[in-house]
C-alpha positions in Angstrom: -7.7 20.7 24.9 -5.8 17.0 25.1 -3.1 18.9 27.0 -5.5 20.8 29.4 -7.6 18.1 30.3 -4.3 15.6 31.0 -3.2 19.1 33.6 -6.2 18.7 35.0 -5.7 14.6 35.3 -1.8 15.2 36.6 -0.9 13.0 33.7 2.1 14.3 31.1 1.3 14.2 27.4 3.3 14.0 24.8 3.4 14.4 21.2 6.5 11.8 19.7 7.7 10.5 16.8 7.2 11.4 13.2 4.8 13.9 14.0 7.3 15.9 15.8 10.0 15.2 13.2 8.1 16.7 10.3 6.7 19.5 12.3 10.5 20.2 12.9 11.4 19.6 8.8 8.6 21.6 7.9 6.3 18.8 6.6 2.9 18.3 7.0 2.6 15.4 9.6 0.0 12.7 8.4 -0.6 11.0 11.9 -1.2 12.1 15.6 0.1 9.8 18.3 0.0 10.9 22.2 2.1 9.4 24.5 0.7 9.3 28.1 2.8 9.2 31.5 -0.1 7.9 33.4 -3.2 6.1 31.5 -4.0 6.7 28.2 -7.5 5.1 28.2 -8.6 7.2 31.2 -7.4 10.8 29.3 -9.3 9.7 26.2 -12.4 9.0 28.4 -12.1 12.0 29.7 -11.7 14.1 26.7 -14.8 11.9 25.2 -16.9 13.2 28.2 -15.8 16.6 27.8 -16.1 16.9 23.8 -18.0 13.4 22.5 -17.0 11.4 19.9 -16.3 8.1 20.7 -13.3 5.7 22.5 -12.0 2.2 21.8 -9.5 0.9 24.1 -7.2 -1.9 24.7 -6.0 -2.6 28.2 -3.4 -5.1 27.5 -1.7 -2.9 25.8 -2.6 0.5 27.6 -4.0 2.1 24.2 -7.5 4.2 23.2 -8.4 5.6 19.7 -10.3 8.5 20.2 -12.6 9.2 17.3 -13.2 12.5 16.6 -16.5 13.7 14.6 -17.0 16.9 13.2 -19.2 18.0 16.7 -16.4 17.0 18.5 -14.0 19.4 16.3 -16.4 22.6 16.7 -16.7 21.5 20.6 -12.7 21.9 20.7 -13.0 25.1 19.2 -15.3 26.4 21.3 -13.4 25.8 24.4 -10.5 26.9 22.9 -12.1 30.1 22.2 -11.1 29.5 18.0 -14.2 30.7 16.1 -13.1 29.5 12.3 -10.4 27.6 10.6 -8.3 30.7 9.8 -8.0 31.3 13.8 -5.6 29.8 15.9 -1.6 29.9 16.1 0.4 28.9 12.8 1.5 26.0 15.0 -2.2 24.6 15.2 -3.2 25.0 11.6 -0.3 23.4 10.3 -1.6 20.3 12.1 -5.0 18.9 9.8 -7.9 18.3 12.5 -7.5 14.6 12.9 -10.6 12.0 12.4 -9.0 10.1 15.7 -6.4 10.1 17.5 -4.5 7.2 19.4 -3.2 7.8 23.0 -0.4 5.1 24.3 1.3 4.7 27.4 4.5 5.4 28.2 6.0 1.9 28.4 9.6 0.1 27.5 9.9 -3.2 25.5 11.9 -5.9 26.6 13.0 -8.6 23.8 12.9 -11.9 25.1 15.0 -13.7 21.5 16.1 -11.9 18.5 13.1 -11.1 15.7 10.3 -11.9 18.1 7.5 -9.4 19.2 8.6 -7.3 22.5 6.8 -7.7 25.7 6.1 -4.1 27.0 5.1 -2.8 30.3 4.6 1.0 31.9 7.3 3.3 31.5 8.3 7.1 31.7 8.6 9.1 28.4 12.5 8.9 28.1 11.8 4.8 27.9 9.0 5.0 25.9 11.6 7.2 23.4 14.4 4.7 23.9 12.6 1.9 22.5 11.9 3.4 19.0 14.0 2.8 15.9 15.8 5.5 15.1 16.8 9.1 16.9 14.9 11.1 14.6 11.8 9.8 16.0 12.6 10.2 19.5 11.8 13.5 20.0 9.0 15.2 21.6 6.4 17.5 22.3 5.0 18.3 25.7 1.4 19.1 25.9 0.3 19.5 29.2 0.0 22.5 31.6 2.9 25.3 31.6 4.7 23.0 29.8 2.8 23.3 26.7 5.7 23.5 23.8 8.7 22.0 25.5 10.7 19.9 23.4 11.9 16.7 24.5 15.3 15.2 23.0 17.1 12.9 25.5 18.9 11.0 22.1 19.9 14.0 20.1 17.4 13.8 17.2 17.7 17.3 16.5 21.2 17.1 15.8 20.3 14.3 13.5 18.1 16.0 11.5 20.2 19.5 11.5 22.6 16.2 10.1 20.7 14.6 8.2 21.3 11.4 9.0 19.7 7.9 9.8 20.9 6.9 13.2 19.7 3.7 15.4 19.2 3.8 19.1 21.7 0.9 20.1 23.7 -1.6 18.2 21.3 -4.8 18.7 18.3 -2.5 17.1 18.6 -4.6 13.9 18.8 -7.9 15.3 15.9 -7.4 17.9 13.9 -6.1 14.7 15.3 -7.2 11.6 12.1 -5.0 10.2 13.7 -1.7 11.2 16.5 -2.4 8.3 13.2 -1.8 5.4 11.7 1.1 7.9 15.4 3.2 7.6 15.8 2.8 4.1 12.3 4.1 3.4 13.1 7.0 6.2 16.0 7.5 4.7 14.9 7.9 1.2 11.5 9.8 2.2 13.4 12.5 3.8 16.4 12.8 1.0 18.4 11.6 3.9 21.9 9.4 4.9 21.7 6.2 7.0 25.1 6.7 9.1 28.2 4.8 8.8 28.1 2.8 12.1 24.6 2.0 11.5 25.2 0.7 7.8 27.6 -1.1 9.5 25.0 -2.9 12.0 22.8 -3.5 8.9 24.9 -5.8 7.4 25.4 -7.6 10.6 22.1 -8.3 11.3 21.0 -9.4 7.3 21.3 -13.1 8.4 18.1 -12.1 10.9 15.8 -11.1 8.0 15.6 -14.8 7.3 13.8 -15.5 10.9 11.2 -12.6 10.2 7.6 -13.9 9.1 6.5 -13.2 5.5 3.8 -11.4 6.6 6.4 -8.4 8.1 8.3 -8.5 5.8 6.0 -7.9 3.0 3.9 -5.2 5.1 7.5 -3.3 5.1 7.9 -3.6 1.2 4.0 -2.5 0.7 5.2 0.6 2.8 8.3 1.3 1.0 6.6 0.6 -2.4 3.8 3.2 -1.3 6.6 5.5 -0.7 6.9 9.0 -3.2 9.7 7.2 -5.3 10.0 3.6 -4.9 12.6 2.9 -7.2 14.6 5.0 -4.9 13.5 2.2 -1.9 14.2 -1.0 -3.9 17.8 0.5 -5.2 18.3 0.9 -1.9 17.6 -1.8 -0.7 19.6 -4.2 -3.3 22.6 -2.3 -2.6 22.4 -3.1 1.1 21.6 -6.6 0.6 18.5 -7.1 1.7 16.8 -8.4 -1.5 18.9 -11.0 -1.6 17.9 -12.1 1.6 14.5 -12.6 0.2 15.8 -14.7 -2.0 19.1 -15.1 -4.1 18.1 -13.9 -7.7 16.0 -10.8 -6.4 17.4 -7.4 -7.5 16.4 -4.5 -8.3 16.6 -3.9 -12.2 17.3 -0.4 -13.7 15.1 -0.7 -16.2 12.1 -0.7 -14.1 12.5 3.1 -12.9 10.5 3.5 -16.4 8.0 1.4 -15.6 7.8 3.4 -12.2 7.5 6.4 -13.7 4.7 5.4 -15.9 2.5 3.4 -13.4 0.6 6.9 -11.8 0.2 8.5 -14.8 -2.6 5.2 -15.8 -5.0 6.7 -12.6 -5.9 9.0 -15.4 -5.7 7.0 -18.4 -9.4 7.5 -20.0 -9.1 3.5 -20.9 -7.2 2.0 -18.0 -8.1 4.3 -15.1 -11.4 2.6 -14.0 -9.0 -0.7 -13.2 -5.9 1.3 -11.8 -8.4 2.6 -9.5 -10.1 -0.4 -8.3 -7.2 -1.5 -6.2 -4.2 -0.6 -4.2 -1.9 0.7 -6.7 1.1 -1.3 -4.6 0.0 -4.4 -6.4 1.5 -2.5 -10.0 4.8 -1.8 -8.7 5.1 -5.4 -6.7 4.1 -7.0 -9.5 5.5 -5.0 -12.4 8.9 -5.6 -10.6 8.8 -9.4 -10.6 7.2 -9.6 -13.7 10.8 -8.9 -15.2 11.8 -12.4 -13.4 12.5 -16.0 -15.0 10.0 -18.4 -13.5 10.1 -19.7 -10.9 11.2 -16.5 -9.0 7.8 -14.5 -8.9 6.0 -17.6 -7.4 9.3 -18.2 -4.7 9.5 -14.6 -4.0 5.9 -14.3 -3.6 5.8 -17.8 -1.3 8.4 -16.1 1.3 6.5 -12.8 1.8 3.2 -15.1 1.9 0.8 -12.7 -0.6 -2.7 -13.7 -0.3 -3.9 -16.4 -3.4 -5.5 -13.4 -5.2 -2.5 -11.3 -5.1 -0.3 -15.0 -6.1 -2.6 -16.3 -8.8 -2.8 -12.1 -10.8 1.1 -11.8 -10.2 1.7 -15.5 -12.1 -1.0 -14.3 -14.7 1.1 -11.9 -15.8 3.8 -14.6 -17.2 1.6 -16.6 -19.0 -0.3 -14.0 -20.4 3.0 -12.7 -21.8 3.6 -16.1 -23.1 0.5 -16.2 -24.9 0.3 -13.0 -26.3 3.8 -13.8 -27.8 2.9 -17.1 -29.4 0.0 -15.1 -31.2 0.9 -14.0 -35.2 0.7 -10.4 -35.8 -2.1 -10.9 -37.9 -4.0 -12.5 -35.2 -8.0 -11.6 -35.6 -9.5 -9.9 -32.8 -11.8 -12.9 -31.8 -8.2 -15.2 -31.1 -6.8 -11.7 -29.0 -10.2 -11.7 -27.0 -10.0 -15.5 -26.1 -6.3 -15.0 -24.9 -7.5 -12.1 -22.7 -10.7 -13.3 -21.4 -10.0 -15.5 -18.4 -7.6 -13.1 -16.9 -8.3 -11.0 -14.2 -7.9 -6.8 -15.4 -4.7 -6.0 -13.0 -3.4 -9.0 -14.6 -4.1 -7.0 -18.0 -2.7 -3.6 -16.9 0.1 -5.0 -15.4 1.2 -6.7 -18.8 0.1 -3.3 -20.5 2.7 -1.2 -17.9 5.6 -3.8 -19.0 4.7 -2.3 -22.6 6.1 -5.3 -24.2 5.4 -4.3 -28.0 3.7 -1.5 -29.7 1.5 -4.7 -31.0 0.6 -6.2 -27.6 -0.3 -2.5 -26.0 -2.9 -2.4 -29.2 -4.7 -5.3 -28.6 -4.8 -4.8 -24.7 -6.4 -1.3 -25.0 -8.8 -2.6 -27.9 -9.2 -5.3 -25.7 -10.2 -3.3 -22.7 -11.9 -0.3 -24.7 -13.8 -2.1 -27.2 -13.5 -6.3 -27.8 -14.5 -7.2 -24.1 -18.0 -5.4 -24.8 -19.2 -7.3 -27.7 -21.7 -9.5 -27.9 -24.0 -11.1 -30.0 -27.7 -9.7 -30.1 -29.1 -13.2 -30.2 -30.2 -15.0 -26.9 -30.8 -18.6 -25.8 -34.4 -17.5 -25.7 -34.5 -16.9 -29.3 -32.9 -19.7 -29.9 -35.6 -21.7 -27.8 -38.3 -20.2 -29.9 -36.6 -21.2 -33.1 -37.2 -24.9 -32.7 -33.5 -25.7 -31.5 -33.4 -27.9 -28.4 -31.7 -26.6 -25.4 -27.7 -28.3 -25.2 -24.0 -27.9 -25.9 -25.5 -26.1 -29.4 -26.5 -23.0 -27.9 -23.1 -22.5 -26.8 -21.2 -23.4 -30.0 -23.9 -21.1 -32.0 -23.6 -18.5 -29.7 -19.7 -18.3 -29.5 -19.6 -18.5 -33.3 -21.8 -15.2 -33.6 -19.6 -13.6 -31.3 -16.5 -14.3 -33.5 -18.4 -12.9 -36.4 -19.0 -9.5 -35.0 -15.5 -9.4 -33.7 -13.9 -10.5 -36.8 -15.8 -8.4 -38.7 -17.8 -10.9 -40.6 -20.9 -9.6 -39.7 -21.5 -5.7 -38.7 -25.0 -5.3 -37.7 -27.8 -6.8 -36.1 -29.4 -8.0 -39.3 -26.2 -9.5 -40.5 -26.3 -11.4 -37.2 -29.6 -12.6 -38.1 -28.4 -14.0 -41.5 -25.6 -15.6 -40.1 -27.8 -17.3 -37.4 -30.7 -18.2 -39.6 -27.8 -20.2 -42.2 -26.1 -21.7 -38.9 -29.9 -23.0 -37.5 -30.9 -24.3 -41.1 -28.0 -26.7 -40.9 -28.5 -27.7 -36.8 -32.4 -28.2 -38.0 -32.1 -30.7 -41.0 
C-alpha cells in the first residue's frame, strides 16, 4: 500500500539497509525503514489519510514515523484484497506487521571534521546508500509502481554477503565515524561473519579517533554490542582489535567471563533472583559483571569515559565493596551480621555479586538473603511500644533493631518469644 500510494505521489520508495540484508540471509528483519526520493513526510500523510493511524514528523531532518494501529493493519488488508494472516505472498508474511514505520529522505552527509555529526541535505537513493557504513547495508528494495521488487545494489552488497564479509564504503569511514569500528564488529559477529583485510586495516588506523568520540556514543555502541546474542563474542573482538584499550589502558576482555555470560540469562528464570533480573535492562549484568573483575580504580575510570548515569556508577562501584565486605565476614557469621552487610545495597548490586559466584558461602547468604532474611521483621511496633509507657526517642530504634536480630539469629522463633524478649528489654529501659 506504501508502494502504491508513493506511484500515485511520483515519489520512489525504497526499502534499505538491514531490512533488506536479512530478507536476503533469510532472517527475520526486526525494523522497517523507507527511504523516499521525494518527501517522506508528505507519503506518510498520505498513507495516514488513506489508512489512519497517526504521523510525527521532523522537517529538519526530512523524517515521519508512521504509527500503525491495529485499524490501520486490517485497513491495509482490505485494500490489498488479504482477508487473514495466512494470505498474502511468502515475501509479505515473512515481514511482522510493524507498530510504525519511519520514512526518510533520500539525502547525502557531508562531514565537516573527523568524529563530528554529518550535516545532510536531499539526495537520490544511490547517495542516500553511499553514506551508510558498510556494503551490506546498501542494498535495496524498490517499492513503488512496476517496479515493485527491484533490487538495488550500486556497492556490491550481494557479493558481500554471498562472501561473507564486512566491507566499508571508503577508506575515511572510520575516521569520519570512529562509532562504525563497535557497529562492524557487532555485524560482524551477529551474522557469523569476516570484517575484510583492507578494512581491518583502516580500523587500526583510525583507533586514535575513538578518543575524540563522546562517552555517550561510545557507550550506546557497547549497550548494542552487549545486547547482541553472544557478547563475549563482541568484547573478544573487540580487545583483539584494540579498541578496549582505547577506552582505557587496563580494559580487556577476560576469558573467564564467557562463564559468567553464559550464566547471566539463565537468572530471568531463577525462582529467587528472577523478579530483580527482570526489573531492568539485563545490559547492566554483563557491563557490570565485566568490570567487576577490575582492580579499583578501573570500574569507576572506565565508567567516567563512557559517562554512565550516577545510578548505573554508584550499583557498578557497589559491587566492589560489597565483595569486600562479604569477604571480611567469618564463615560463621550469623544471619543478622549477613543482613546488615546486604541491606544498604541496591538488588542488581546483589545479583551482580551473586553472577561473579565468588564462594559457594557468599552465593548462600545472597539467596538466603534475598529469599528469606530481607523479609523479617519484628512483630512489635512503635505503637506498642508507645502504649507500654516507653517515651518516644533513639530507644525505639535500638529496641526495635535488637528484636530483629533475635528472630534472625534464631534467639527468638515466634511471636510470643518476641514478646518475652521485649517485655525483659522494656523492664530494664522502665526502672
Amino acid at each position: 500500500m506504501a508502494g502504491e500510494t508513493a506511484a500515485d505521489l511520483r515519489m520512489p520508495i525504497y526499502f534499505v539497509g538491514g531490512l533488506v540484508r536479512d530478507l536476503l540471509l533469510d532472517k527475520m528483519p526486526s525494523d522497517i525503514d523507507i527511504v523516499v526520493e521525494g518527501d517522506a513526510i508528505a507519503l506518510a500523510t498520505e498513507l495516514r489519510r488513506r489508512f489512519g493511524g497517526q504521523v510525527y514528523s521532523h522537517d529538519r531532518f526530512g523524517t515521519a514515523k508512521w504509527s500503525v494501529a491495529t485499524g490501520t493493519h486490517e485497513a491495509i488488508k482490505a485494500a490489498a484484497g488479504i482477508l487473514n494472516d495466512e494470505a498474502g505472498s511468502e515475501e509479505l508474511r515473512r515481514i511482522p506487521a510493524p507498530e510504525q514505520i519511519d520514512f526518510v529522505t533520500a539525502r547525502k552527509e557531508f562531514y565537516k571534521r573527523p568524529t563530528a555529526l554529518p550535516d545532510v541535505e536531499p539526495g537520490s537513493i544511490k547517495l542516500d546508500l553511499h553514506r551508510r557504513d558498510f556494503t551490506i547495508n546498501t542494498l535495496a528494495i524498490r517499492l513503488d509502481g512496476d517496479y515493485l521488487g527491484q533490487l538495488i545494489d550500486f556497492y556490491g552488497g550481494q557479493r558481500d554477503l554471498r562472501r561473507g564479509i564486512i566491507r566499508v564504503l571508503h577508506s575515511l569511514s572510520f575516521i569520519d565515524d570512529p562509532t562504525r569500528i563497535l557497529r562492524a564488529v557487532r555485524l560482524e559477529q551477529r551474522l557469523g561473519f569476516t570484517i575484510e583485510e583492507n578494512t581491518a586495516d583502516l580500523i587500526a588506523a583510525a583507533l586514535p579517533f575513538i578518543d575524540r568520540v563522546s562517552g555517550e556514543r561510545i557507550r550506546n555502541e557497547l549497550e548494542l554490542g552487549l545486547n547482541e546474542a553472544n557478547p563475549a563474542l563482541v568484547l573478544e573482538r573487540l580487545d583483539d582489535l584494540g579498541v578496549l584499550t582505547r577506552l582505557h589502558p587496563d580494559l580487556h576482555w577476560r576469558p573467564e567471563t564467557a562463564a559468567i555470560y553464559g550464566r547471566i540469562q539463565a537468572f530471568a528464570d531463577d525462582p529467587l533472583w528472577g523478579d530483580i533480573f527482570r526489573s531492568g535492562p539485563t545490559v547492566f549484568y554483563f557491563f557490570s559483571t565485566w568490570l567487576a573483575q577490575f582492580p579499583a580504580p578501573v570500574p569507576e575510570q572506565v565508567a567516567g569515559r563512557l559517562r554512565v548515569r550516577k545510578a548505573t556508577l554508584d550499583d557498578l562501584l557497589g559491587v566492589g565493596t560489597l565483595r569486600t565486605r562479604l569477604e571480611a565476614l567469618p564463615d560463621d557469621a550469623r544471619p543478622s551480621s549477613i543482613v546488615h552487610t546486604l541491606e544498604h545495597f541496591a538488588p542488581r548490586t546483589l545479583l551482580t555479586t551473586r553472577l561473579l559466584d565468588l564462594s559457594p558461602r557468599m552465593n548462600e547468604w545472597l539467596d538466603r538473603y534475598v529469599s528469606e532474611w530481607r523479609f523479617v521483621r519484628p512483630s512489635t511496633t512503635g505503637q506498642e511500644l508507645k502504649l507500654a509507657g516507653l517515651p518516644p526517642g533513639p530507644r525505639y530504634g535500638r529496641i526495635l533493631e535488637r528484636l530483629l536480630v533475635a528472630r534472625l539469629d534464631g534467639e527468638v522463633d515466634d511471636d510470643a518469644g518476641e514478646k518475652a524478649l521485649l517485655e525483659e528489654m522494656l523492664g530494664r529501659e522502665l526502672e
